[in-house]
C-alpha positions as MATLAB code, in Angstrom:
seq = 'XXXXXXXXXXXXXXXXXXXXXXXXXXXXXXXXXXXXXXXXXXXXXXXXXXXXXXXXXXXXXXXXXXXXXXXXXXXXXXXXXXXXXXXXXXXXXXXXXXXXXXXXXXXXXXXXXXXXXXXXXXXXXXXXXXXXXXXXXXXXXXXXXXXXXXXXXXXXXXXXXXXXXXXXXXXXXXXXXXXXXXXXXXXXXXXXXXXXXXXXXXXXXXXXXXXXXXXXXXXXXXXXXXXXXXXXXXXXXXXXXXXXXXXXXXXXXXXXXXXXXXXXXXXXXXXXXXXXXXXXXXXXXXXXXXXXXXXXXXXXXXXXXXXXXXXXXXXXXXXXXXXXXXXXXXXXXXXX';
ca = [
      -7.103  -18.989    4.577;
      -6.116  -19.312    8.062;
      -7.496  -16.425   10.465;
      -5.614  -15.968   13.440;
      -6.790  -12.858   16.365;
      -5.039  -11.741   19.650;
      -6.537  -14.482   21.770;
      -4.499  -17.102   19.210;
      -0.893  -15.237   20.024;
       1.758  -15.166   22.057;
       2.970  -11.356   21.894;
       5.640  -12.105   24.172;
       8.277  -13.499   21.557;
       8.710   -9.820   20.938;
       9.308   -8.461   24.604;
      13.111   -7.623   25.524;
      13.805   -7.031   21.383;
      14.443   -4.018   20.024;
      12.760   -2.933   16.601;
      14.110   -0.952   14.102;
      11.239    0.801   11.453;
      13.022    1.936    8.289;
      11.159    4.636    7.180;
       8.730    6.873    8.654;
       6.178    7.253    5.661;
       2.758    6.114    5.566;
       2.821    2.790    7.060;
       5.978    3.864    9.082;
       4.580    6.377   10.855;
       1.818    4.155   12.152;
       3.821    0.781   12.568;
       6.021    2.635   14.652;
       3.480    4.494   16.789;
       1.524    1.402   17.307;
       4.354   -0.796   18.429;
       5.443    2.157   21.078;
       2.175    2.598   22.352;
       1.823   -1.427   22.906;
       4.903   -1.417   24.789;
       7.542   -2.530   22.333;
      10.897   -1.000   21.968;
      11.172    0.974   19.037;
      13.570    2.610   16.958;
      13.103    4.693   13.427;
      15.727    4.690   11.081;
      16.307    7.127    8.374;
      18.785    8.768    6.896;
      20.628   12.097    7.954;
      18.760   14.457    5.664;
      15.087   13.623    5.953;
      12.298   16.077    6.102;
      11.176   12.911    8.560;
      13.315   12.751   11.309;
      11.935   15.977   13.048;
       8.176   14.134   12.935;
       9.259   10.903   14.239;
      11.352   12.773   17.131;
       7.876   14.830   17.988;
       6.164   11.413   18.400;
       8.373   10.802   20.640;
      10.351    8.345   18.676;
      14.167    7.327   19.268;
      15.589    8.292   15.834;
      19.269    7.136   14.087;
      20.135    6.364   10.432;
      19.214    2.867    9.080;
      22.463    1.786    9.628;
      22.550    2.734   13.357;
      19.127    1.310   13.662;
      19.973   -2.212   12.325;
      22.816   -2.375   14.482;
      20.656   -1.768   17.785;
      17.774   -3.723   16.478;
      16.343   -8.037   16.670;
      13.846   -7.023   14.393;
      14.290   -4.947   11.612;
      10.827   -3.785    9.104;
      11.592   -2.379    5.856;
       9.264    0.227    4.775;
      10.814    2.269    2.250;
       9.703    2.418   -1.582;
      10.334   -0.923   -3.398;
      12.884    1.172   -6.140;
      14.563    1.977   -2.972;
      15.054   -0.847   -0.872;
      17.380   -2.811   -2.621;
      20.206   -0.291   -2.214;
      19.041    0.377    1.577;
      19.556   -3.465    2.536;
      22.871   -3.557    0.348;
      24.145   -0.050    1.708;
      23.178    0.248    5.172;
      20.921   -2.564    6.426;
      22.914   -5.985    5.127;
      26.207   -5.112    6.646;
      24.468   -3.862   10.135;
      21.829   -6.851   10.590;
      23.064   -9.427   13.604;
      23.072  -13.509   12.993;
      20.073  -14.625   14.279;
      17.944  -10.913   14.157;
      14.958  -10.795   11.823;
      14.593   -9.044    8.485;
      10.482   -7.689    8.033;
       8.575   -6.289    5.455;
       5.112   -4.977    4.936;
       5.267   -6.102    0.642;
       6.412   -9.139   -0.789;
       7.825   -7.383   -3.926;
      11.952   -7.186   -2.657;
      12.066  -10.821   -1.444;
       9.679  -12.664   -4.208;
      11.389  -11.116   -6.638;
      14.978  -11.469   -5.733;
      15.431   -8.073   -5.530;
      16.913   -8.433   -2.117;
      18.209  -11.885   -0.996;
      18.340  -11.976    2.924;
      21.185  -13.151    4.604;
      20.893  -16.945    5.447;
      21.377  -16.571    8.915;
      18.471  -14.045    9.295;
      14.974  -14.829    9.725;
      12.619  -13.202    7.329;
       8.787  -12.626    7.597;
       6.141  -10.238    6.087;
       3.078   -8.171    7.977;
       1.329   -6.398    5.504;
      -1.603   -4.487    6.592;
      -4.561   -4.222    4.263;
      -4.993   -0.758    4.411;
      -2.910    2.659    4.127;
      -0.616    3.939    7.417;
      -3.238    6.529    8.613;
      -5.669    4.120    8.925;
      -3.675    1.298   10.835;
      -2.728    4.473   12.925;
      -6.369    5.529   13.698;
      -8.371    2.302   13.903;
      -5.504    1.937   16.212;
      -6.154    4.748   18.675;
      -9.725    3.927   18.425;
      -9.335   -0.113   19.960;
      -9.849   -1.563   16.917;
      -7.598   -2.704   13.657;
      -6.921   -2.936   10.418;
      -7.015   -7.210    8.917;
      -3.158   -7.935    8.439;
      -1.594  -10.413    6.270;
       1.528  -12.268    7.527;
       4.253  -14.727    5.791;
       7.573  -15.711    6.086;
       9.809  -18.176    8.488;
       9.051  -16.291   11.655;
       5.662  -17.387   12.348;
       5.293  -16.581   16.191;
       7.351  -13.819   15.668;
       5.014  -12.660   12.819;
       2.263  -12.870   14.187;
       3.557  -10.529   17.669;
       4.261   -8.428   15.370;
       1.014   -7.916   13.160;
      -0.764   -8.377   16.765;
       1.482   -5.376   18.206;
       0.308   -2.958   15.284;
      -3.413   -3.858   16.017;
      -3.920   -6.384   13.351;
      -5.170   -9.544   15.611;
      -8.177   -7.020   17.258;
      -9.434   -7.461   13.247;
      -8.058  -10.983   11.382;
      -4.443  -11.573   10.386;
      -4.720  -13.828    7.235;
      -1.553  -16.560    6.830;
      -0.344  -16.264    2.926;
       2.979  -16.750    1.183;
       5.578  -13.753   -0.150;
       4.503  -14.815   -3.722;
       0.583  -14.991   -3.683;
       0.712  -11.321   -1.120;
       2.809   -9.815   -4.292;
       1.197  -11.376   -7.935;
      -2.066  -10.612   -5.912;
      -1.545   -7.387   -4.982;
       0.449   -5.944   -8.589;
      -2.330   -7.871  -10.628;
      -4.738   -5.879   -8.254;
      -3.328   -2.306   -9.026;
      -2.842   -2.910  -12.590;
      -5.533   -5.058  -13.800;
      -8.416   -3.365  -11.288;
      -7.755   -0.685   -8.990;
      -5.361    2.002  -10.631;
      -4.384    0.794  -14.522;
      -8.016   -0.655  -15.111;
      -9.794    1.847  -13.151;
      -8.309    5.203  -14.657;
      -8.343    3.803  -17.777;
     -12.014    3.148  -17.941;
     -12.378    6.492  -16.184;
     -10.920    8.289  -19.227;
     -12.321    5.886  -21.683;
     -15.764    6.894  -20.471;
     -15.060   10.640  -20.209;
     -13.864   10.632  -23.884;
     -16.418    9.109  -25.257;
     -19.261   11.045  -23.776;
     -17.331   14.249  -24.982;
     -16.244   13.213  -28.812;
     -20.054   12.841  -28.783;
     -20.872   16.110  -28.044;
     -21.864   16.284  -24.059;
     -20.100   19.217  -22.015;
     -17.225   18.036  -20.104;
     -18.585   18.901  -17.418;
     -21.201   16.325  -17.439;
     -18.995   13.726  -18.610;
     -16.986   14.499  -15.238;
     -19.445   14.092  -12.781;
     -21.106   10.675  -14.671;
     -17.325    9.248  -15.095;
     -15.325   10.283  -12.134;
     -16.795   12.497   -9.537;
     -19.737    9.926   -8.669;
     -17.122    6.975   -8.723;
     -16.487    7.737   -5.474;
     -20.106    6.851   -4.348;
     -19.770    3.494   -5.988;
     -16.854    2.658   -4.312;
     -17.521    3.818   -0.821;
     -20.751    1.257   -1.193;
     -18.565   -1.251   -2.669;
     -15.969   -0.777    0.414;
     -19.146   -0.951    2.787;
     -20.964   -3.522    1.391;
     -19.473   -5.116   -1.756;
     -21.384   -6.233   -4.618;
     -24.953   -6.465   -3.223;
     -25.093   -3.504   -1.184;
     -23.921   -1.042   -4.125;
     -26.389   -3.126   -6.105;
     -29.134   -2.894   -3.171;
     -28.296    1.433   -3.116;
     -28.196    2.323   -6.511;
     -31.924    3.040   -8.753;
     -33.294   -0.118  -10.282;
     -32.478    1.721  -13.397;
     -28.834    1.643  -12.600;
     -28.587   -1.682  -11.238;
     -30.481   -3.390  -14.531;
     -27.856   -0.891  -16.749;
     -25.032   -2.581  -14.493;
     -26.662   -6.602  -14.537;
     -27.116   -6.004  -18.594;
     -24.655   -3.771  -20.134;
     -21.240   -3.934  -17.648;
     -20.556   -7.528  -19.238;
     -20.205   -5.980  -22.509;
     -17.176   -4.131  -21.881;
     -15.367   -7.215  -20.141;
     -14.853   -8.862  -23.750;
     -12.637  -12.260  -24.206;
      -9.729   -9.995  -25.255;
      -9.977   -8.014  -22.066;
      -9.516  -11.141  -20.154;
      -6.982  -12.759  -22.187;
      -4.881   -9.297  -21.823;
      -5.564   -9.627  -17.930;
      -4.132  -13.638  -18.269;
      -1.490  -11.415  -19.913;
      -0.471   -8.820  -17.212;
      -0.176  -11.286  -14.270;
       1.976  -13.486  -16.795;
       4.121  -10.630  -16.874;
       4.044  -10.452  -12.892;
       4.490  -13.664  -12.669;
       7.171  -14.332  -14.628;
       8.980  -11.172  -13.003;
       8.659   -8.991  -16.530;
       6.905   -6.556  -14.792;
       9.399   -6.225  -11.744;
      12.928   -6.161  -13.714;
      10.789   -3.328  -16.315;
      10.313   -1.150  -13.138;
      13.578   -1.839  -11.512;
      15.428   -0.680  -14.752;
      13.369    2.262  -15.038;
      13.872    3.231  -11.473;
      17.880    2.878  -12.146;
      17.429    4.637  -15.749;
      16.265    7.544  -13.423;
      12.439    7.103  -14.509;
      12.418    9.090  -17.810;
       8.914    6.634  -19.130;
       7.297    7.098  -15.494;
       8.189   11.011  -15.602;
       6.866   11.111  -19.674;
       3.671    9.336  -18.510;
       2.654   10.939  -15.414;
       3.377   14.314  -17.295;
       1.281   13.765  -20.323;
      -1.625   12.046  -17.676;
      -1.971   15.519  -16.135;
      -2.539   17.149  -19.106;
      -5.580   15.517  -20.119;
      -8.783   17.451  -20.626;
     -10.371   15.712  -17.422;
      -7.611   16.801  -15.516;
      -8.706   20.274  -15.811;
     -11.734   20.336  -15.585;
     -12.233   18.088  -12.958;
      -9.746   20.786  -11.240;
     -12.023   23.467  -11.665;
     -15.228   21.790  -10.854;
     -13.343   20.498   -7.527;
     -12.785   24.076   -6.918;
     -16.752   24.514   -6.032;
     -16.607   21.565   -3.534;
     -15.171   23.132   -0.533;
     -15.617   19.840    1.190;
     -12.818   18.816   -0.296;
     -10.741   20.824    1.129;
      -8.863   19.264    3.825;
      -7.196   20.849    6.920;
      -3.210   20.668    6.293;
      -2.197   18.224    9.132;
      -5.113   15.995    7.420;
      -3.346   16.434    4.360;
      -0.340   15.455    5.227;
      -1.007   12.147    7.666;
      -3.045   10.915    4.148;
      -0.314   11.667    1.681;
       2.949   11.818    3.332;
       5.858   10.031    1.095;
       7.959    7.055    2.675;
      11.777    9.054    3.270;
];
């Protein structure tokens, strides 16, 4: 892949336009902030009733409703929930957008999937930073970035913009709409959230239908997950490998293998069919316009489960956990 930084681009394809940030969540919050704060004229769109609007006004952010803000705008970024967006650009963003302005997004998902069809006479290109808002916002504040990836039929304009948000201080990686999207649902499904959890609760019941306390099975299943990972995140590979006893690592090099069968594999090949072929996509857009009743069932009954609780009560004695509330809310705060 092609790795572009600051010294490579020409930031001034962006000077004299306006930009309009639908949204104000997680990654809206910091695109926004970071394109103010290097300069750029920015406006935040969102609609009349959002918890939001008072935020983005107290950083000091020009605020209208999406409509409004594609009107003003040259470049307009899309950062709302992918069940959302398609009635956004039909509703208030399509009729608004100029000939000749730029459609942007930070996920491939609307446009590879047809979800939302741009306009021909808009250009349309994708910055997608590899890591959550709060983090593009501090590694921002701090001089440094967050690697971005960028697609689309706007290249110079692309790449001002991932630039802008901090993204050429670290890498900005060129990819396509389709291989950012299949890459990153097979991701979430396959590894980090479906495969992960799974395994998670796999592992807790099995240590407790054989007669270890809960309790244990948390801590050995879930709790110390989180020092694999951060090694992982560090390091990769080698350095978890290089931390961990030599008891653990020769458990990992001999045993892990067994639990990554030929039918686990062949049901991976499966699940990025099904993103390939767009299964997945038209499942979860029907669901979100069915009004979620599966999603709701599922996330219900997932709360219920035994390591639910008592991971809540053993999380209770951990007061390290316990974040201030502004810290709370910069990590989790919902895309309005």
């Amino acid at each position: 892949m092609n790795v572009l930084y600051d010294k490579d681009i020409d930031r001034r394809v962006l000077q004299r336009k306006k930009i309009a940030v639908i949204g104000f969540g997680s990654q809206g919050h910091a695109h926004a902030g970071n394109l103010k704060d290097s300069g750029f004229d920015v406006v935040v769109g969102l609609r009349e009733d959002s918890p939001s609007r008072e935020k983005a006004r107290r950083a000091g952010h020009v605020v209208r409703t999406a409509a409004e803000a594609a009107r003003e705008a040259d470049v307009v970024m899309m950062l709302v929930p992918d069940e959302l967006a398609p009635r956004v650009y039909r509703d208030e963003i399509a009729p608004n957008l100029r000939a000749g302005s730029s459609l942007a997004f930070a996920h491939g998902f609307a446009v590879h999937f047809q979800k939302i069809v741009p306009r021909e006479d808009v250009n349309v290109f994708m910055v997608a930073p590899k890591g959550p808002g709060h983090l593009v916002r501090s590694e921002y504040l701090r001089g440094r970035g967050v690697p971005c990836l960028v697609a689309g039929d706007a290249r110079p304009l692309a790449l001002a913009y991932a630039s802008a948000i901090g993204g050429g201080r670290a890498g900005i990686l060129e990819t396509t709409f389709k291989e950012e999207t299949e890459t990153d649902l097979f991701g979430e499904q396959a590894v980090l959230c479906g495969g992960l959890t799974s395994l998670i609760q796999a592992g807790f019941e099995t240590l407790v239908e054989a007669g270890y306390a809960p309790e244990m099975a948390y801590f050995e299943c879930l709790h110390e997950m989180k020092l694999i990972v951060d090694l992982l995140y560090e390091g990769g590979l080698s350095k978890m490998r290089h931390s961990i006893s030599n008891t653990a690592e020769y458990g990992d090099l001999t045993r892990g293998g067994r639990l990554i069968t030929t039918e686990t594999r062949a049901e991976m090949r499966r699940l990025l069919r099904e993103i390939q072929s767009g299964r997945f996509a038209d499942e979860w857009m029907a669901e979100c316009d069915a009004g979620k009743p599966n999603f709701t069932r599922l996330e219900a009954a997932s709360r219920e489960h035994e390591i639910e609780r008592v991971g809540a009560r053993l999380r209770s004695m951990m007061p390290w956990l316990q974040r201030e509330p502004q810290q709370e809310e910069v990590a989790h705060v919902a895309v309005r």
